[in-house]
C-alpha positions in Angstrom: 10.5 -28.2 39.7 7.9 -28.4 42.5 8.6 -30.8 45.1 6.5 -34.0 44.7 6.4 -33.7 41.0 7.4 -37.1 39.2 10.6 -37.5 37.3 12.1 -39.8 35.2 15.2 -40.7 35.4 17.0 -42.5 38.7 20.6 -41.7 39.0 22.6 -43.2 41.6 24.8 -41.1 44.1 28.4 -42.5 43.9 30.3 -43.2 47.5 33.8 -43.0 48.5 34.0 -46.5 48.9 32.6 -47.2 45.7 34.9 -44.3 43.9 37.7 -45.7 45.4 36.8 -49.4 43.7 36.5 -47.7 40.5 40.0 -46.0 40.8 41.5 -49.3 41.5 40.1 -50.7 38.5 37.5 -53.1 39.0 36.6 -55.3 36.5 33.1 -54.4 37.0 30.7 -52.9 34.2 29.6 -49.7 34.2 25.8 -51.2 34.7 27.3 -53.5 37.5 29.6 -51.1 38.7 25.8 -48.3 38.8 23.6 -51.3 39.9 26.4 -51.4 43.3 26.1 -48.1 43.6 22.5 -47.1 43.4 22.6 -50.7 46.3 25.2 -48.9 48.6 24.1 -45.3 48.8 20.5 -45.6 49.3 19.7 -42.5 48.2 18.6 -41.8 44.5 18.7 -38.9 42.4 17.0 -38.2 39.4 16.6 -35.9 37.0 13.3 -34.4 35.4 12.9 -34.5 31.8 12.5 -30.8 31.6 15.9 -30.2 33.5 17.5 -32.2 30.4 15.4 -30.3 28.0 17.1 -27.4 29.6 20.5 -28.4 29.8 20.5 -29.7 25.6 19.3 -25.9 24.7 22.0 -24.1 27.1 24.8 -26.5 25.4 23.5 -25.9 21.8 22.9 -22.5 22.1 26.1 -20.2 21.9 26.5 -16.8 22.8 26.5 -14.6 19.6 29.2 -12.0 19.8 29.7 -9.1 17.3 33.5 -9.5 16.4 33.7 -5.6 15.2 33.0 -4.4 18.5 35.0 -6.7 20.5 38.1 -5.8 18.3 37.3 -1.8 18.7 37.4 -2.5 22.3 40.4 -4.8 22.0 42.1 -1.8 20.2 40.9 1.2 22.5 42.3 -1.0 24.9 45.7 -1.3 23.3 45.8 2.3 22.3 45.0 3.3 25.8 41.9 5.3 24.2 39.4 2.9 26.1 37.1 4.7 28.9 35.4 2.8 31.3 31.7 4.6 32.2 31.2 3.9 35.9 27.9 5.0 36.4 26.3 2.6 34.0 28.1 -0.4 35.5 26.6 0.8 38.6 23.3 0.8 37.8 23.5 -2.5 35.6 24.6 -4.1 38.6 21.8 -2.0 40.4 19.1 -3.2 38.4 20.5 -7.1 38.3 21.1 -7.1 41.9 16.7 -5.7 41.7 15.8 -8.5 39.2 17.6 -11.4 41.2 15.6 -9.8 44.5 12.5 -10.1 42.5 12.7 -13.2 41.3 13.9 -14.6 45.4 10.2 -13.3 47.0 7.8 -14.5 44.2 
């Protein structure tokens, strides 16, 4: 999100003394209880519409996992048959450790 770019959503940023009203069980509503809030912070938060986009399709999308290979691994590691390759872990984390720079300078 660039900085300046609208969004749509206010959300008010709770305070200790308001957090501490709501433990003690105010009989407040929950719009009341937002309204005196978003009135005794002063600061607003909100969220874009594509950050929500984004969160919805990272909650309904689940890894897939192939259950042979995770139970030939589970059983190599039982049978102590399991050998871990070193080298390749290396230069995964090599080449993630490249991507994340990548990404940092653009």
């Amino acid at each position: 999100m660039k900085i300046g770019q609208s969004t749509d959503i206010p959300i008010p940023a709770a305070t200790p003394a308001s957090q501490a009203s709501a433990k003690a069980g105010a009989a407040n509503s929950p719009a009341a209880h937002a309204a005196q809030n978003a009135k005794s912070a002063g600061v607003a938060v909100t969220v874009s519409t594509t950050a929500r986009n984004l969160e919805q399709v990272a909650r309904g999308d689940s890894a897939e996992v192939d259950v042979d290979k995770v139970n030939a691994v589970r059983s190599a590691i039982e049978q102590g048959t399991y050998v871990v390759n070193a080298e390749a872990i290396a230069d995964k984390l090599l080449s993630n450790a490249q991507e994340m720079l990548d990404r940092s300078s653009r």
